[in-house]
Residue, then its C-alpha position, 0 to 999 in steps of 0.5 A: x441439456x438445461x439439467x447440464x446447464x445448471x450445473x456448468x452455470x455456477x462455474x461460469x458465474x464463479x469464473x467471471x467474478x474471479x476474473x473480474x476480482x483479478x482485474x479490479x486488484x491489478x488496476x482499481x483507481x489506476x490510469x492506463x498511463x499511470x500503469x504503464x509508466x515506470x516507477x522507482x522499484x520495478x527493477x528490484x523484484x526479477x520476472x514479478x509474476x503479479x503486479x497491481x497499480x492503485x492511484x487515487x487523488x487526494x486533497x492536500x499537497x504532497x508535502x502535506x501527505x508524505x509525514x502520514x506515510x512516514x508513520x506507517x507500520x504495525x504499532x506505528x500508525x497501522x495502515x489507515x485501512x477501514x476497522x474492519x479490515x484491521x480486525x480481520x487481517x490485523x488483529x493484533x494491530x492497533x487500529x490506525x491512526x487518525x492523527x500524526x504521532x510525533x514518536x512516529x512521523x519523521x525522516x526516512x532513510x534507506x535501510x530503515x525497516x517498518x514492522x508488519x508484524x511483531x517483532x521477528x516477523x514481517x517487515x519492509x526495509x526502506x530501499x528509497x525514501x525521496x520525500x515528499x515524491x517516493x517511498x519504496x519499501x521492499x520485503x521477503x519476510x512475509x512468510x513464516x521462518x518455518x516455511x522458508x527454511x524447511x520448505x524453500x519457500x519465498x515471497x519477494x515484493x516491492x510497494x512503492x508510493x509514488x506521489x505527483x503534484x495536481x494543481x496547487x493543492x492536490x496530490x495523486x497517489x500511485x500505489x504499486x505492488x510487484x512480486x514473485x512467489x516460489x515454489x509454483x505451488x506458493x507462486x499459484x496461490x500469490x497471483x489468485x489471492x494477492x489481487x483481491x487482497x489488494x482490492x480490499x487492502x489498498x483503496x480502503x488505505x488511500x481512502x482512509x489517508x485521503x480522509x485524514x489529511x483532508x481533515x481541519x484536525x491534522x496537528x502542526x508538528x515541528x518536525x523537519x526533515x531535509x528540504x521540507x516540513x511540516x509547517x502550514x499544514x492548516x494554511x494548506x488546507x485552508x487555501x485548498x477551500 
């Protein structure tokens, strides 16, 4: 008995922290009403086999976080993930900025792409782009061309930042992930590995934007785009002191 013990304990323990992994990378940071409320997107990704929801509260106003998103993307601004992460998962990426980029930082529309990789590989195409509430970005490339041609295989997943006004100079980011993998094979390895990817992934990015606009550096750029701006981003955060 305690020899059969020690050979199903390993197992057990493993199965736990894979359980614990999944759960973590579906809800880390979210409220149960945030994860039940519906967001822009959720339509477009049919019967999504895997869903995470990621908030965090950032101290800055939402019309002082919404230029740091505009800038996203592979030699764009990165993704303000911890170094660590862009080495493994980005190599070839620049590491993420710490400061709005004038070449980057501007108007949004549908139908525009930001590259996740270089060009001719990943990238998102904008579906909707309400500044300074709602960036959704939509993807299918995120596979190898090989893959998708021989193989018939598919990656379909939306990630849309939604971002709600708290107090006067506070904003909380929601972050959702909805997507559908195919064939069962490629759709068994979506749901194991895209929670835990996410755990890393998508905290360490909202830690990493609440870091930089909480910071007394951010430059004050003249660039306008529909009804807001980006003048007073120091007048903000001055008063949030």
């Amino acid at each position: 008995m305690t020899f059969r013990r020690g050979r199903v304990l390993p197992w057990v323990l493993l199965g736990s922290a894979f359980l614990v992994l999944q759960w973590l990378g579906r809800v880390a940071g979210s409220t149960r009403p945030e994860r039940l409320r519906s967001l822009p997107g959720d339509g477009v990704v049919r019967r999504p086999q895997v869903r995470t929801d990621h908030a965090r509260t950032l101290p800055a106003r939402p019309e002082t976080v919404w230029p740091w998103l505009t800038q996203l993307g592979w030699h764009r601004a990165g993704w303000y993930t911890p170094r660590w992460v862009d080495r493994a998962l980005f190599p070839d990426n620049r590491p993420s900025a710490d400061h709005l980029d004038p070449r980057w930082v501007g108007e949004l529309r549908a139908g525009d792409r930001i590259p996740d990789g270089p060009p001719g590989t990943a990238e998102f195409v904008v579906e909707q782009a309400d500044a300074p509430q709602v960036l959704l970005l939509h993807s299918t490339t995120h596979l190898p061309t090989s893959w998708r041609i021989r193989a018939g295989c598919r990656v379909d997943w939306t990630w849309c930042f939604h971002l709600t006004p708290v107090g006067p100079w506070h904003t909380r980011v929601h972050v959702r992930v909805r997507g559908r993998a195919e064939p069962a094979w490629l759709s068994l390895a979506f749901v194991a590995l895209l929670p835990p990817a996410d755990l890393v992934m998508c905290p360490g990015m909202l830690r990493g934007l609440a870091r930089r606009v909480a910071s007394d550096t951010t430059a004050i750029l003249p660039i306008h785009s529909g009804p807001w701006t980006l003048r007073g981003l120091r007048l903000g955060r001055a008063r949030c002191r």
